[in-house]
C-alpha positions as CSV (number, residue, x, y, z in Angstrom):
1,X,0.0,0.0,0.0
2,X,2.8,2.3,0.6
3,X,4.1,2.0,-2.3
4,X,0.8,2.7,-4.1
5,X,0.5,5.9,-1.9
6,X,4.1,6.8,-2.8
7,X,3.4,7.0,-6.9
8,X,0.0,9.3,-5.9
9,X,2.3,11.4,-4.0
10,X,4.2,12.0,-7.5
11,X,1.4,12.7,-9.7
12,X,-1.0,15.1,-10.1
13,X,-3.7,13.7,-7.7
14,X,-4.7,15.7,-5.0
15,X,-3.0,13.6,-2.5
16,X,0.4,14.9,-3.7
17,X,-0.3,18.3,-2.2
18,X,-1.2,16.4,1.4
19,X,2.0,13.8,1.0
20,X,4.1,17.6,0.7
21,X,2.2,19.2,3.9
22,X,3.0,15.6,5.8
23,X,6.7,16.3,4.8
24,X,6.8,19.5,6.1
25,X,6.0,19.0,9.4
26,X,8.3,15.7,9.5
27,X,11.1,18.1,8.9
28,X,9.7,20.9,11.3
29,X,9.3,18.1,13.8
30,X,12.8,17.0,13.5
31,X,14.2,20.4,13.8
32,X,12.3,20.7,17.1
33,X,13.5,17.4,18.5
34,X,17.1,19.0,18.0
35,X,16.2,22.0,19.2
36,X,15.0,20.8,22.6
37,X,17.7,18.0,22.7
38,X,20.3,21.0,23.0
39,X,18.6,23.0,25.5
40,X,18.1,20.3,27.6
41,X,22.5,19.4,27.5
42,X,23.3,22.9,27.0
43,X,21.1,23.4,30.9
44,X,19.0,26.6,29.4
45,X,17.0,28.1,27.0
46,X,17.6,31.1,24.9
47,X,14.4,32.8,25.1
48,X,14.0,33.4,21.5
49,X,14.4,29.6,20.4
50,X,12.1,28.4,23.0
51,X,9.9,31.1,21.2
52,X,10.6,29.6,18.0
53,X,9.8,26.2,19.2
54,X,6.9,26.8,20.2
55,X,5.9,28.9,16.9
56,X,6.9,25.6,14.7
57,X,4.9,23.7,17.2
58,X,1.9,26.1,16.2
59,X,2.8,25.5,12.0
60,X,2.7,21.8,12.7
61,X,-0.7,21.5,14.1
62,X,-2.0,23.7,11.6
63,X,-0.4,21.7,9.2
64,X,-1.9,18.7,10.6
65,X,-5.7,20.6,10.7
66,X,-4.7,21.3,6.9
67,X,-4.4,17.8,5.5
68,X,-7.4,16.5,7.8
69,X,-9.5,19.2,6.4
70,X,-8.0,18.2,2.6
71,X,-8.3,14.4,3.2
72,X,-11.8,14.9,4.1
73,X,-12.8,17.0,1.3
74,X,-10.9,14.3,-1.0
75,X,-12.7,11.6,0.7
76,X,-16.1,13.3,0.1
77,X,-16.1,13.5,-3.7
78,X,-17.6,10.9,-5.8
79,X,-15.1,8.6,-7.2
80,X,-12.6,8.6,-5.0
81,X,-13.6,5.7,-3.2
82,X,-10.7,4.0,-4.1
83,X,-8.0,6.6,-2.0
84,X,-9.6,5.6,1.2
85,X,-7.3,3.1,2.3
86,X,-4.5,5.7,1.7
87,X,-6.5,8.5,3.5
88,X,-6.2,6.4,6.6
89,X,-2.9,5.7,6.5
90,X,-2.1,9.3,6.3
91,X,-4.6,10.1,9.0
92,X,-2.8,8.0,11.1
93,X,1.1,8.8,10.2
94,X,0.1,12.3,10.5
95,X,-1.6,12.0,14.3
96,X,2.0,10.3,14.9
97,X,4.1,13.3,13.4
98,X,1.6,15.8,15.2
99,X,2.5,13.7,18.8
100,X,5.9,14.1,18.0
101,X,6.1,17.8,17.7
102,X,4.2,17.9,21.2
103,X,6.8,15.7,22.8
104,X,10.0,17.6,21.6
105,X,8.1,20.7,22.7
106,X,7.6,18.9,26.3
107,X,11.4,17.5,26.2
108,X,12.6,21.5,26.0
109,X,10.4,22.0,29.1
110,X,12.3,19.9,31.2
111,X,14.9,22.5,31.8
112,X,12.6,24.4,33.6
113,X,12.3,22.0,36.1
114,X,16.7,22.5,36.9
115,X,18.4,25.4,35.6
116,X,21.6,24.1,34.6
117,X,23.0,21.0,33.0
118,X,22.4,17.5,34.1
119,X,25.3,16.0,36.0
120,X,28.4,14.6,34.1
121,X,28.1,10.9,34.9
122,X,27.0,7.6,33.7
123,X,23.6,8.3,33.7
124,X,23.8,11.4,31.3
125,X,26.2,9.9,29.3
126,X,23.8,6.8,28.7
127,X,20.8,9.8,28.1
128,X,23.1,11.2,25.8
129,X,23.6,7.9,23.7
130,X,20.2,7.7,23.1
131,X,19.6,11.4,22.1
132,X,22.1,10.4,19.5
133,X,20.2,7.4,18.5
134,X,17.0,8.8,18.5
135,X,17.8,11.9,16.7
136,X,19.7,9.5,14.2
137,X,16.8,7.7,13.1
138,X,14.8,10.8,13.3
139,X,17.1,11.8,10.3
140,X,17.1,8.8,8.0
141,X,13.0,8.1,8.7
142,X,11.9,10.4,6.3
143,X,14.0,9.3,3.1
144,X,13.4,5.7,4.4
145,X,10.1,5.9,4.3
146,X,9.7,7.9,1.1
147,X,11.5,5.6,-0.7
148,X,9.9,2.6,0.6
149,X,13.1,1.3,1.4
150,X,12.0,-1.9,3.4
151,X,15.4,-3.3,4.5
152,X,16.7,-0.3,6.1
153,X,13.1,0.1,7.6
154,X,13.6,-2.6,9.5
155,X,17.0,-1.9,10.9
156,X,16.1,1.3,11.9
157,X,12.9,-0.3,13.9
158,X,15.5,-3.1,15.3
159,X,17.6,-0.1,16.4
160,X,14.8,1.8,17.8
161,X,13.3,-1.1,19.8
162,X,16.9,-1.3,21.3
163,X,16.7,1.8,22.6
164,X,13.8,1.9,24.0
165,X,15.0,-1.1,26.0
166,X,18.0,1.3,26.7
167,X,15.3,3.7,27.9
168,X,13.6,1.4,30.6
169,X,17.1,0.3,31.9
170,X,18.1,3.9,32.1
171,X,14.9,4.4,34.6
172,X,15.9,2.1,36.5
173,X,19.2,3.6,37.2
174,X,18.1,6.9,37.5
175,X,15.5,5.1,40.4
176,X,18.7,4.4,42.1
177,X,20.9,7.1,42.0
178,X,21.4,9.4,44.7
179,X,20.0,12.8,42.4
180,X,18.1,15.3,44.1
181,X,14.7,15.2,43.1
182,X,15.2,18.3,40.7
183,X,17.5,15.9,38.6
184,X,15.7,13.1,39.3
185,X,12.5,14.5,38.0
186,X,14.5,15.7,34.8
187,X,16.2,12.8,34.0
188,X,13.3,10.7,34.2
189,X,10.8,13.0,32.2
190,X,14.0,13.7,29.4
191,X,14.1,9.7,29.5
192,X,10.7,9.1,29.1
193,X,10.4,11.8,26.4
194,X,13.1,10.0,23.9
195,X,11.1,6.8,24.5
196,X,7.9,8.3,23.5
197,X,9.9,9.9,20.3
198,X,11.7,6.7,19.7
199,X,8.2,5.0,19.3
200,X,6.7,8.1,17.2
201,X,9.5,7.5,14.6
202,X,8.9,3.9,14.4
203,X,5.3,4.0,14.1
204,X,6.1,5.9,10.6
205,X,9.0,3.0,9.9
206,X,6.0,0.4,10.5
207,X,3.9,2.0,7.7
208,X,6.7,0.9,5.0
209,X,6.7,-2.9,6.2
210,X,3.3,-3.7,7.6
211,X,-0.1,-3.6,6.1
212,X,-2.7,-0.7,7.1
213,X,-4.2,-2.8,9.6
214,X,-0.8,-3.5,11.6
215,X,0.7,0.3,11.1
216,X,2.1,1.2,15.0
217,X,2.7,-3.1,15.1
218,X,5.9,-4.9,14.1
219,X,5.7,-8.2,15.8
220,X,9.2,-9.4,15.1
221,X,7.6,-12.8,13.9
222,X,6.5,-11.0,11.0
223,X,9.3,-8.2,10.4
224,X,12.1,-10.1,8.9
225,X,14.8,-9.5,6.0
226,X,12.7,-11.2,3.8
227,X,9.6,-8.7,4.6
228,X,8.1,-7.1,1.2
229,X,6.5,-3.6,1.3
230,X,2.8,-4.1,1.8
């Protein structure tokens, strides 16, 4: 089915213009997840980038109103019966690129919870590792998912269910540490925040290996190197 989306997006067919909106706010989304990810290490928040966050925040839910509104209107005239399954798709990869604007704009909250940077040690470093791999994937998603390119697909989600694991073990440590409960609450929240982004980004891989009825699924039993693009 992706596939078959993919070739509307390059013709003239009024899905082309939504598959260009959804785009956009991948990209704005990704910028934002960056954004926050060095205002949370760097301790602090210019004033005017939080403000700019928080405008491209704004663009991507309008953005998101946008293709709903055109979606609708597509689904509603006669003969296009045959778009639905791909309106439902899109419906559904753009709720996931709508959350993760929300949680990159929650992620450069956390500094307001401690004013400066988190401390240098294990625990940081390991947070760090996965802001890397998160932000990573983040990167190659897009391309990956516009070219339907199933094998790297499913390495990215392999890596991405890896860090989530990486995410719970990190909660763990952070449950034992002796932080005060300033860096404790920050820590856990930034933690949580990279998981919840982590599974944003893989939701979107899922769409290029799984059918419509399993998007936001991939059972391992059914992702493998042989999978085909549904």
């Amino acid at each position: 089915m992706l596939l078959e989306l993919l070739s509307i997006f390059r013709t003239n067919n009024p899905l082309r213009a939504i598959g260009d909106s959804f785009a956009k706010m991948f990209t704005i989304t990704n910028e934002m997840t960056i954004s926050a990810g060095n205002m949370l290490f760097e301790g602090h928040a210019n004033p005017e980038l939080r403000t700019l966050l928080y405008q491209k925040d704004r663009e991507v839910n309008k953005l998101q109103r946008t293709i709903r509104k055109k979606v609708v209107a597509h689904m509603s005239v006669a003969g296009h019966r045959a778009d639905v399954p791909y309106c439902l798709l899109l419906m559904s990869l753009v709720k996931d690129v709508e959350r993760l604007g929300d949680y990159a704009k929650n992620l450069s909250e956390v500094i307001d919870l401690r004013h400066s940077v988190l401390p240098d040690d294990e625990i940081t470093s390991e947070l760090g590792e996965i802001r890397s791999g998160v932000e990573s994937a983040y990167q190659l998603a897009l391309d990956v998912f516009t070219t339907s390119n199933s094998e790297r697909a499913i390495e990215l989600i392999a890596q991405g269910r890896d860090l989530a694991h990486r995410c719970d073990a990190l909660l763990g440590k952070i449950s034992r540490s002796k932080y005060d409960a300033a860096s404790t609450t920050a820590a856990v929240l930034a933690t949580r925040y990279y998981k919840r982004i982590d599974s944003h980004v893989l939701n979107i891989l899922s769409a290029v290996v799984m059918p419509l009825h399993k998007v936001d699924y991939f059972d391992e039993k059914e992702i493998t190197t042989e999978t085909k693009p549904k």
